[in-house]
N, C-alpha and C positions, 0 to 999 in steps of 0.2 A: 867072481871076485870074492876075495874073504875078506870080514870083519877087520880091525886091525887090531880089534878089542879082545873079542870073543871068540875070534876065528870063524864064525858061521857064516853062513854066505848070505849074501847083499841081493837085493831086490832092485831092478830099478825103478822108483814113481816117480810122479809129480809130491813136493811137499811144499807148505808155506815157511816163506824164510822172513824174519823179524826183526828188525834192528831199531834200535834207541839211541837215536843221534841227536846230541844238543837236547834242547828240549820237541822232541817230536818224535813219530812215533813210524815207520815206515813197513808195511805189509806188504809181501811179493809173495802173489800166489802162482801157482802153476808151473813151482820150479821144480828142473830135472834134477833126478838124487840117487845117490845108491844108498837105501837103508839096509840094514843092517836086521834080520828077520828075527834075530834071540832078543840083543838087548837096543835096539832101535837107533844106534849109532848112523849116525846121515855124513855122507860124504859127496861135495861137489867137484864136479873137475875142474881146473884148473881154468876155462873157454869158462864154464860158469860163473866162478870166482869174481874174473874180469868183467863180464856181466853184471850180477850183482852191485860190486864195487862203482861202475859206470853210472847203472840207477839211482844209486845212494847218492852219489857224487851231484849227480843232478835236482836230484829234490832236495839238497841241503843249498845249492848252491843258485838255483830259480826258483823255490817256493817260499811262500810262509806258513805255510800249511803247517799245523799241529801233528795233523795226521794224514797219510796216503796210503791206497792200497792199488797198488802197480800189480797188473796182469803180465807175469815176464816172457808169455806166448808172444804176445801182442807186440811187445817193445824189443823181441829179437827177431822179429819174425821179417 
């Protein structure tokens, strides 16, 4: 897979993905990515996306929490 930036080729890791909803602060580690090995460019697919989105949704929507760090192994597994 190439970049869609740089053209270089994409790596696949786990990265933490970060999101600031409302006032609160939401951390998901151990999410699948293709980086980008020149300029660090992260791209999720589309099955992550819906993941992600899913998590969000739920800790905005059952917690009061300021802040969570969601393991996304764990919660799709």
């Amino acid at each position: 897979m190439k970049c869609g930036i740089c053209k270089a080729e994409m790596e696949e890791k786990n990265v933490t993905y970060t999101e600031d909803v409302d006032q609160a602060v939401i951390v998901i580690r151990h999410v699948p990515a293709h980086v980008c090995t020149e300029c660090g460019n992260i791209w999720y697919s589309g099955t992550v996306v819906i993941e992600l989105e899913k998590l969000v949704d739920m800790f905005v929507s059952q917690t009061g929490q300021e802040v969570a760090i969601i393991n996304f192994a764990r919660k799709t597994a």
